[in-house]
C-alpha positions as CSV (number, residue, x, y, z in Angstrom):
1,X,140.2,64.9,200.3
2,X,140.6,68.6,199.2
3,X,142.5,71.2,197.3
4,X,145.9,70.0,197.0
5,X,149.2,71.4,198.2
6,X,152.0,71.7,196.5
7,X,153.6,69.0,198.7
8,X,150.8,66.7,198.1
9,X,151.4,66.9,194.4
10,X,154.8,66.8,194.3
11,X,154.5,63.6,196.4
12,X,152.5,62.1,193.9
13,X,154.5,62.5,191.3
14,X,157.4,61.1,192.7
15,X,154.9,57.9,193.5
16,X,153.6,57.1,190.1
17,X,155.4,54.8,187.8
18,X,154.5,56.2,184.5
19,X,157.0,55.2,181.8
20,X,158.6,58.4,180.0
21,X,160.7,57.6,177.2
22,X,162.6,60.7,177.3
23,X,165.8,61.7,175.3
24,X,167.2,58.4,175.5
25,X,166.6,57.5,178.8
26,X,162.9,55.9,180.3
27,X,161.7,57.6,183.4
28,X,159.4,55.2,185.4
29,X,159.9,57.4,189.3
30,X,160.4,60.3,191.6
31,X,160.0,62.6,187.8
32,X,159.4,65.7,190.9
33,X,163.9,65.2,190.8
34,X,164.5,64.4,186.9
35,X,166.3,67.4,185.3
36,X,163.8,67.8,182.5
37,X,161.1,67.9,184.6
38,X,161.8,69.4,187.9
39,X,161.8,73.6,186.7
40,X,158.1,73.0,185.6
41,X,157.3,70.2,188.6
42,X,158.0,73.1,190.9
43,X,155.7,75.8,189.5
44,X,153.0,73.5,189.5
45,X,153.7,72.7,192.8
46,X,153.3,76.5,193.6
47,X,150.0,76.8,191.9
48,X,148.7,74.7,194.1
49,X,149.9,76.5,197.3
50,X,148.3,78.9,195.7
51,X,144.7,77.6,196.5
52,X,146.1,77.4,200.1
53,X,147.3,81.2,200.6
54,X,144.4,83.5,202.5
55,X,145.2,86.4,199.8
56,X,143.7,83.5,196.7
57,X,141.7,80.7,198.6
58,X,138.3,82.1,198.4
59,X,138.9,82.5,194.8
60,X,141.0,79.4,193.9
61,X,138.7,77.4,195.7
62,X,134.8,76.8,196.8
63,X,133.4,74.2,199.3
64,X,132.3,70.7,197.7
65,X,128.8,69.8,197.6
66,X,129.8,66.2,198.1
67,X,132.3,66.2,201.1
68,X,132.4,70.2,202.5
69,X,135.8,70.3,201.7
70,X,137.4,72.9,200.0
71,X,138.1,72.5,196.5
72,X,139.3,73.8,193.1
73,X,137.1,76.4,191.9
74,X,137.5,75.5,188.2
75,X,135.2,71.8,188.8
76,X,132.9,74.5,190.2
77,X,129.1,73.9,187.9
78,X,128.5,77.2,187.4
79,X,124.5,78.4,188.0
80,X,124.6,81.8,188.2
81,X,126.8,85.1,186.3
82,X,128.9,85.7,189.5
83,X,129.9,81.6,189.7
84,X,131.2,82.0,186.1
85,X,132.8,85.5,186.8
86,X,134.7,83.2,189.9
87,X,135.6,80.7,187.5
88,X,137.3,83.2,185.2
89,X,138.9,85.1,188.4
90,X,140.4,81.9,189.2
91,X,142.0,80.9,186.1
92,X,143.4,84.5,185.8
93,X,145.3,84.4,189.1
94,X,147.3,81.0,188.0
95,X,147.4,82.4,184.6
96,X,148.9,85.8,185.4
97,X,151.4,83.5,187.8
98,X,153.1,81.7,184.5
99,X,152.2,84.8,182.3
100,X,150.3,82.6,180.1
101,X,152.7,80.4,179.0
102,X,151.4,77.1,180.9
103,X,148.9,75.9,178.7
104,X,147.9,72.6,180.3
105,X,146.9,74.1,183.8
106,X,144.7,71.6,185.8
107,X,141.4,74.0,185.4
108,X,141.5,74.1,181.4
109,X,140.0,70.0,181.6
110,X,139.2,70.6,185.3
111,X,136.8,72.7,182.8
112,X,136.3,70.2,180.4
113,X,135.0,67.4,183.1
114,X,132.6,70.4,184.9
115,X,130.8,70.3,182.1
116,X,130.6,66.7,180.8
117,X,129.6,65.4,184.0
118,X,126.3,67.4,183.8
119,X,125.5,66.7,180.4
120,X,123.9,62.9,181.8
121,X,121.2,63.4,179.2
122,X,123.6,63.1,176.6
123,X,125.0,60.4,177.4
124,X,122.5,58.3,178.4
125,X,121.2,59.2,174.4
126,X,124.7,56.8,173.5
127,X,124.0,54.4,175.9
128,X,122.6,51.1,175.0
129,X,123.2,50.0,178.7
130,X,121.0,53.2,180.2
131,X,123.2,55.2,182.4
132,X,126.2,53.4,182.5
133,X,128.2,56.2,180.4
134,X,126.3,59.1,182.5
135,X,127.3,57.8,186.0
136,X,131.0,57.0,184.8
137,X,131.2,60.2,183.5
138,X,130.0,61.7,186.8
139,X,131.9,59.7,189.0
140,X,135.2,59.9,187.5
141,X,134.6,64.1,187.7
142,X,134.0,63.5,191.2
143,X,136.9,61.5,191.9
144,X,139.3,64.1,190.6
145,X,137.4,66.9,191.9
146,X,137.9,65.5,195.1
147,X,141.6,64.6,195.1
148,X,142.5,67.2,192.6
149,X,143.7,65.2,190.0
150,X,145.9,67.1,187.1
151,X,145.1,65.6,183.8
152,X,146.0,65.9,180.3
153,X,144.2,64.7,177.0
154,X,145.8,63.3,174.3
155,X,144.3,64.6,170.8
156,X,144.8,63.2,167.0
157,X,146.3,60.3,165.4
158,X,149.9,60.3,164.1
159,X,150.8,62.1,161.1
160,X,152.1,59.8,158.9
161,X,149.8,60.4,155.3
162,X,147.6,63.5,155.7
163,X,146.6,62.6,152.4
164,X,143.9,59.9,154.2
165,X,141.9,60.6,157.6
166,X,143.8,60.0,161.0
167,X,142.2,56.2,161.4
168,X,142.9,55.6,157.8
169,X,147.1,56.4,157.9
170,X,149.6,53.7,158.1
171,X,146.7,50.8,156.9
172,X,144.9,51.7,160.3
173,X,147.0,49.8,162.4
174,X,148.8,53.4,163.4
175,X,145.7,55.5,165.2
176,X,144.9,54.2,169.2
177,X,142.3,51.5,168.6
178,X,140.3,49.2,170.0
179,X,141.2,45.5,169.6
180,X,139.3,44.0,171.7
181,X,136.0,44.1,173.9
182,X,134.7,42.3,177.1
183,X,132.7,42.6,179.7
184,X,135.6,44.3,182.0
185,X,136.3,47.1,179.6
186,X,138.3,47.4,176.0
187,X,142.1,47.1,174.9
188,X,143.5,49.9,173.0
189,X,146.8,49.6,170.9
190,X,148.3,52.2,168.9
191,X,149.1,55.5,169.5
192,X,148.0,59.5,169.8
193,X,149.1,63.0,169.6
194,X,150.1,65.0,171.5
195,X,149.8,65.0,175.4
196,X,151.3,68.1,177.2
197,X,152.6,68.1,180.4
198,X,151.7,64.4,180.1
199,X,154.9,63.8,182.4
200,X,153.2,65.4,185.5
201,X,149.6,64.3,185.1
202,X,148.1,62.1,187.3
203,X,145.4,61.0,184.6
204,X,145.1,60.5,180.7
205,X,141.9,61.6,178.8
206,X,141.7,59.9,175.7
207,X,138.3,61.9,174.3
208,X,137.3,62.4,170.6
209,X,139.3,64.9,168.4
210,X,139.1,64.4,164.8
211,X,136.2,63.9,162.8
212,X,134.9,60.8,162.5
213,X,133.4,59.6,159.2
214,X,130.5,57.3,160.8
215,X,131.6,54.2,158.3
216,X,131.9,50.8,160.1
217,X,135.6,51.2,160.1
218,X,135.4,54.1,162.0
219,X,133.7,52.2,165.0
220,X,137.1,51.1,166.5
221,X,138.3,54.7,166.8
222,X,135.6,56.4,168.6
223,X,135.9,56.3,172.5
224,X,135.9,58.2,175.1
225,X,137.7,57.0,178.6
226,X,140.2,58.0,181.2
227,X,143.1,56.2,183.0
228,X,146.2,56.7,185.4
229,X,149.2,57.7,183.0
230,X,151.0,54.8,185.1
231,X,148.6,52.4,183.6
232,X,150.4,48.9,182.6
233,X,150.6,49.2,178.7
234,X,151.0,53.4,178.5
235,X,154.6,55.0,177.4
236,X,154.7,58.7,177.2
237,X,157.6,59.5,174.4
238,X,158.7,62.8,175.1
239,X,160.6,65.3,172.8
240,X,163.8,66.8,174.2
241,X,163.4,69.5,176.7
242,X,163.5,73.3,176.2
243,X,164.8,73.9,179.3
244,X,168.7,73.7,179.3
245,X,169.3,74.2,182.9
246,X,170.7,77.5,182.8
247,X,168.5,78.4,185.8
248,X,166.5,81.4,186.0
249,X,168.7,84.2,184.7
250,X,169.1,82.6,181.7
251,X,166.1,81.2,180.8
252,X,163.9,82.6,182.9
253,X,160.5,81.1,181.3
254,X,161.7,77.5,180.1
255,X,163.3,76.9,183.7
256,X,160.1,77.2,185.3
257,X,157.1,76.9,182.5
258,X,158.5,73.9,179.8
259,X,155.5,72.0,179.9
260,X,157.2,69.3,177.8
261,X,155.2,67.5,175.1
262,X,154.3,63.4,174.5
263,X,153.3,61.0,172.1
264,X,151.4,58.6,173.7
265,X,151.5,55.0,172.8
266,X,149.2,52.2,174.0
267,X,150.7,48.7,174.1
268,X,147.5,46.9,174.5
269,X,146.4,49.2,177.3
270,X,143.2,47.5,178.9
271,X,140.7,50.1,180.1
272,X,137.9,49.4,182.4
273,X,134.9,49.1,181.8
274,X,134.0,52.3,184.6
275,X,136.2,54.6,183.1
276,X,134.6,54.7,180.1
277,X,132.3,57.4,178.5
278,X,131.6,56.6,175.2
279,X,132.1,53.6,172.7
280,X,131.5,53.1,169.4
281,X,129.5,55.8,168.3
282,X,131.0,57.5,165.8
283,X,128.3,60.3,165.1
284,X,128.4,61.2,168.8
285,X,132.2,61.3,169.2
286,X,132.1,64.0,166.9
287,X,130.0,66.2,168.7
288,X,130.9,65.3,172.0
289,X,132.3,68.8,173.0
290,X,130.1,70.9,171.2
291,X,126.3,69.0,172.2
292,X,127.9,69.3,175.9
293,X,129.2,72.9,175.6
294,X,132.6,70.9,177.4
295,X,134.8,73.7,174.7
296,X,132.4,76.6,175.5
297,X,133.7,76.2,179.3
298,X,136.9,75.5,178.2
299,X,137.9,78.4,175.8
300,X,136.4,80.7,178.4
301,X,139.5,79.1,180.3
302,X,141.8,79.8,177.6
303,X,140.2,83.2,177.1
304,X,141.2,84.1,180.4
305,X,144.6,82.6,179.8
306,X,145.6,84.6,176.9
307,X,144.6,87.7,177.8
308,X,147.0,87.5,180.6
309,X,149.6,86.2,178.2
310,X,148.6,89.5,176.2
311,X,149.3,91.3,179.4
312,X,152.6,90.0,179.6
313,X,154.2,90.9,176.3
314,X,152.5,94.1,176.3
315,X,154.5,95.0,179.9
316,X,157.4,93.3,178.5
317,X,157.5,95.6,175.5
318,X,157.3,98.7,177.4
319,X,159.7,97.9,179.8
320,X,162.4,97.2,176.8
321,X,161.3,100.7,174.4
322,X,161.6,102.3,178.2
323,X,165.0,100.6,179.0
324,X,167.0,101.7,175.8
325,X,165.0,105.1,175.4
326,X,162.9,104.1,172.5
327,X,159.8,104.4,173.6
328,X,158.8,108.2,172.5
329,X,159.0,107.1,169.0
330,X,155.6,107.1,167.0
331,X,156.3,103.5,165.5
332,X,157.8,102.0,168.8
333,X,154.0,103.4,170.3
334,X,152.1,101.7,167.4
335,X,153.9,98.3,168.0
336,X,152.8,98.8,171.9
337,X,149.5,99.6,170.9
338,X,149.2,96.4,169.1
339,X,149.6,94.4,172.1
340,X,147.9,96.6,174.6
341,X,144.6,96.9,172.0
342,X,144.7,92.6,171.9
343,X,145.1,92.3,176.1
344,X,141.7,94.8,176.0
345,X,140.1,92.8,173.4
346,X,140.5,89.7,175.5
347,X,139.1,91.4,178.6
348,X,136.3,92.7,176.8
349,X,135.7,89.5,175.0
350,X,135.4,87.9,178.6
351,X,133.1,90.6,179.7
352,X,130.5,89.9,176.9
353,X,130.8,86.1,176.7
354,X,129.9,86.3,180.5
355,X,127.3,89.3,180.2
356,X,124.8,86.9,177.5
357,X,125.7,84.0,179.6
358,X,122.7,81.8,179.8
359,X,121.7,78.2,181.2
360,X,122.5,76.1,178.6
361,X,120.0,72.8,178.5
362,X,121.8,70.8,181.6
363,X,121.4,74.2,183.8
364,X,124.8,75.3,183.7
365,X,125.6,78.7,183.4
366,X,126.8,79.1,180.1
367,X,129.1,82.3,178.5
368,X,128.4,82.9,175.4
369,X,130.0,81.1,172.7
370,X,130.0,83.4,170.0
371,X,132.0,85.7,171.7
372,X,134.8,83.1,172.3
373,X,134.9,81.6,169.3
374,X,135.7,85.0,167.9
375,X,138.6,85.5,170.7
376,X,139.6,81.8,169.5
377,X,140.4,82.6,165.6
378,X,141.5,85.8,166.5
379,X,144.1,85.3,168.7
380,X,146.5,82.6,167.4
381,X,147.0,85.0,164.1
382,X,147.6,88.0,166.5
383,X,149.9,86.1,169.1
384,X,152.3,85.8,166.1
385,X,153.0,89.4,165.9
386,X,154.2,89.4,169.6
387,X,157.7,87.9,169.8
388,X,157.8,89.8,166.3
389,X,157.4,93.0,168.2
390,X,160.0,92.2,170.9
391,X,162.7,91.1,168.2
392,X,161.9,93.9,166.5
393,X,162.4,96.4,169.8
394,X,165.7,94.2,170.7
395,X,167.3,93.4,167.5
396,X,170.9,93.4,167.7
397,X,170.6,93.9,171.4
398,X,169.1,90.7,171.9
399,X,171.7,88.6,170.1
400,X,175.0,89.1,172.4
401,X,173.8,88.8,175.5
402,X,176.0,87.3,178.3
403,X,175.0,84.9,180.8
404,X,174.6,85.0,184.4
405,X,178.3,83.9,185.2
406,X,179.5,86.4,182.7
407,X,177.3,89.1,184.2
408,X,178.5,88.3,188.0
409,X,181.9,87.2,187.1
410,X,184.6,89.0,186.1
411,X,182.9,90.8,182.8
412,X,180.8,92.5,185.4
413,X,182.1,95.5,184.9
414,X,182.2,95.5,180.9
415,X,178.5,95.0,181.8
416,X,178.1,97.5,184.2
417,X,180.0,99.8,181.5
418,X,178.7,98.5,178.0
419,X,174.9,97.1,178.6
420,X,173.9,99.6,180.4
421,X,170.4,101.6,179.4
422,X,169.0,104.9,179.6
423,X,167.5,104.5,183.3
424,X,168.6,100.9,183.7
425,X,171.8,99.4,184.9
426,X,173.8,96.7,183.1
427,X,172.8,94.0,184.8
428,X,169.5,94.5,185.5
429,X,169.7,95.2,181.1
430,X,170.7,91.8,180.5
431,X,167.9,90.2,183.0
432,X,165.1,92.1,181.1
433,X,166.5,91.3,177.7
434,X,166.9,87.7,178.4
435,X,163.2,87.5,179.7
436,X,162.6,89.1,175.7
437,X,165.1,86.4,174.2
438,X,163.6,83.6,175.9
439,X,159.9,84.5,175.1
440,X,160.6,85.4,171.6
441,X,164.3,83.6,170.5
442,X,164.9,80.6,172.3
443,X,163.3,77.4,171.5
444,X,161.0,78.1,174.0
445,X,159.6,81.5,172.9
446,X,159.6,79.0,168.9
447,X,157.5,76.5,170.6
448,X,155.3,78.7,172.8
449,X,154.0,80.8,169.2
450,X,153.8,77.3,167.4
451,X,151.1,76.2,170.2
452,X,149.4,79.1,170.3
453,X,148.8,78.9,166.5
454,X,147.5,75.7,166.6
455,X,145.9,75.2,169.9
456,X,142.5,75.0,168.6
457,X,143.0,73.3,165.5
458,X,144.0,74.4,161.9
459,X,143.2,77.4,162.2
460,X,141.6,77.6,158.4
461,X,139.2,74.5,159.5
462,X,138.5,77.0,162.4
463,X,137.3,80.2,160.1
464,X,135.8,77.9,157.7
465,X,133.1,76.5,161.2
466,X,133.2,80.3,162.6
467,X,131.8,81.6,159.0
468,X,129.4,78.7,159.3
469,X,127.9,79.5,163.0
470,X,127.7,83.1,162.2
471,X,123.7,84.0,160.6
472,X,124.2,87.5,158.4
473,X,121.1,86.8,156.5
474,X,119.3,89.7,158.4
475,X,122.2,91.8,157.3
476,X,122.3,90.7,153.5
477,X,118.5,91.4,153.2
478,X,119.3,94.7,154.5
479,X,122.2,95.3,152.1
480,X,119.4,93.4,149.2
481,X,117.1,96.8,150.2
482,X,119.3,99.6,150.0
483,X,120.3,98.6,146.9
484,X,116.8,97.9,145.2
485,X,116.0,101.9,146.3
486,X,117.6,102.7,143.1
């Protein structure tokens, strides 16, 4: 196998049989043709002609060292500086194609796997059984590296009493569990938050997330496997779609990037015994990003990621302050600035994470992770200003704006007339204004700065562990000095 096409992956999707519970209906085939999936089905599908096109394919893609083939660049293990710079240059090219707003791209856990299937010493350091966890783990990175699986994870328990840990609400008998062990594998039954793009994944990751308190209890919650999302047992419920089929004029971002979002709910779901990672181990669920460096690699992803969605609403906001012949003014710059300074920041925090890259202890090229971890508390705080900025440049502007059969019917010329700009025609107005309404109004735009805030995490859990990992005792002894020289 190799890269795949967009065919190839849209013919897979319309193959599985994953149940999607899905604003009243339950979606079990051809999801490629369902209204709230097809917009979204579509871009993916483009991304991965994408790895197929002569202008992107040395990027996008590298030859595997099992089978020749080409595939993805983002399983690529990284050895030296200029493999991790191609790693980033890849995610930026599919990032830059959804301006950011996909967040559940194939190469963030494409990422994720890269780096867990190296980290066999690990591994083998849970395993009672010797390396059965370490050659699962490899195996099953192999086997979607070489049919270029897209997967999604599925994160934390349901919120039901955040008064009690995540195993702990509704009695225990809420959080996905295991109920029972043999020699073939383990049954899981409950449920988990939240899957995106869950709808069009070929595979679920079911890894550690919340912190595990290492009691006996807790022994039922920590796992770590992976299965097909049409797996006899597994529902995906869906919230409503944000895409309302107005086509691209009108929504020009939810009709092609609404990932869609899922509980996940495991009726006695039986997983195998070889596609599991980890069992059982508490302790070592709760470090098994971090000991792996699996979220170095993958905020470096993400990294690249939001700097292009930086990008975007940077370009965005000049194009509207041009449009309407705002943009000389000192506090309309200042707004700009904002957005421009943040893209920069991301670049440069990019730069330096891959500049002190080093091998970490598995010989992986690794950036470095204090760099990232800054860009990762900084930038769901600073994200929030940027549809703020927008509504700000739009305001009234961006509340009576026709639609596409207004602007093309017979209104046209009250458009033509009334919504015109300062070097802009009416219609081509109402275009760039909706782009700003739907990435900063709609329920889209709502959504989009609600994921970004919380991609990571509570983001005050987040600065508490950043204050943590950062050493200013050198500093403080310095500061201790000057102030003893009287």
């Amino acid at each position: 196998m190799a890269a795949s096409t967009g065919k190839e992956f849209i013919q897979r999707l319309n193959s599985r049989h994953a149940v999607v519970q899905i604003d009243g209906e339950t979606v079990t085939d051809r999801l490629a043709e369902h209204p709230a999936f097809a917009g979204v089905a579509k871009t993916f599908a483009e991304l991965y002609d994408m790895q197929h096109d002569p202008k992107y394919r040395d990027t996008l893609t590298y030859e595997s060292p099992s089978s020749g083939a080409r595939v993805a660049t983002s399983f690529m293990v990284p050895t030296t500086q200029a493999e991790l710079i191609k790693r980033r240059e890849a995610a930026s090219i599919w990032a830059k194609y959804s301006f950011g707003m996909l967040g559940r791209t194939g190469d963030y856990l494409n990422s994720a796997l890269m780096a867990l299937s190296t980290a066999g010493d690990w591994f083998r350091s849970a395993d009672v059984n010797g390396d059965e966890y370490a050659d699962n783990m490899r195996n099953y990175y192999e086997y979607v590296r070489e049919n270029d699986l897209l997967t999604t994870h599925t994160l934390i328990p349901p919120q039901v009493n955040r008064g009690v840990s995540g195993p702990r609400q509704g009695g225990g008998q809420l959080s996905a569990r295991i109920v029972d062990e043999d020699d073939d594998g383990v049954t899981i039954r409950g449920a988990r938050m939240l899957a995106t793009v869950a709808p069009l994944a070929d595979e679920l990751l079911v890894f550690p997330s919340t912190v595990l308190r290492g009691s006996p209890e807790d022994a039922a919650y920590s796992y770590a496997f992976a299965i097909p999302t049409d797996t006899r047992g597994l529902r995906f419920l869906c919230r409503r779609g944000l895409d309302g089929g107005g086509g691209h004029f009108n929504e020009p971002l939810a009709s092609r990037f609404e990932e869609l979002d899922a509980v996940v709910i495991f009726d006695d779901v039986h997983v195998p015994r070889e596609r599991i990672f980890m069992l059982g181990n508490p302790e070592l669920c709760n470090n098994f990003y971090a000991d792996t460096d699996a979220t170095t690699h993958m905020t470096h992803q993400v990294v690249a990621r939001t700097t292009a969605k930086s990008e975007f609403f940077g370009a965005l906001a000049t194009e509207m302050a041009q449009a309407i012949g705002i943009d000389g003014f000192g506090h309309i710059q200042e707004d700009i600035a904002e957005i421009l300074v943040a893209a920069e920041l991301g670049r440069s925090t990019l730069r330096a994470a891959e500049a002190d890259a080093q091998p970490n202890r598995f010989g992986v090229m690794t950036p470095r992770w204090s760099a990232l971890n800054a860009a990762r508390n900084w930038y769901p705080k600073i994200s929030q200003r940027f549809p703020a900025i927008l509504r700000k440049f739009g305001a009234s502007g961006l509340m009576g704006l026709p639609g596409e059969a207004d602007v093309y019917g017979s209104a046209a010329g009250d458009v033509e007339t009334y919504l015109q700009g300062k070097n802009i025609a009416g219609p081509e107005r109402v275009r760039l204004f909706r782009l700003a309404f739907d990435a900063a109004l709609s329920a889209f735009g709502s959504r989009q700065a609600l994921y970004e805030y919380y991609f990571f995490g509570d983001p005050l859990r987040m600065a508490g562990a950043f204050v943590a990992s950062v050493d200013t005792t050198a500093e403080q002894e310095r500061i201790r000095k000057f102030l003893e020289q009287g």
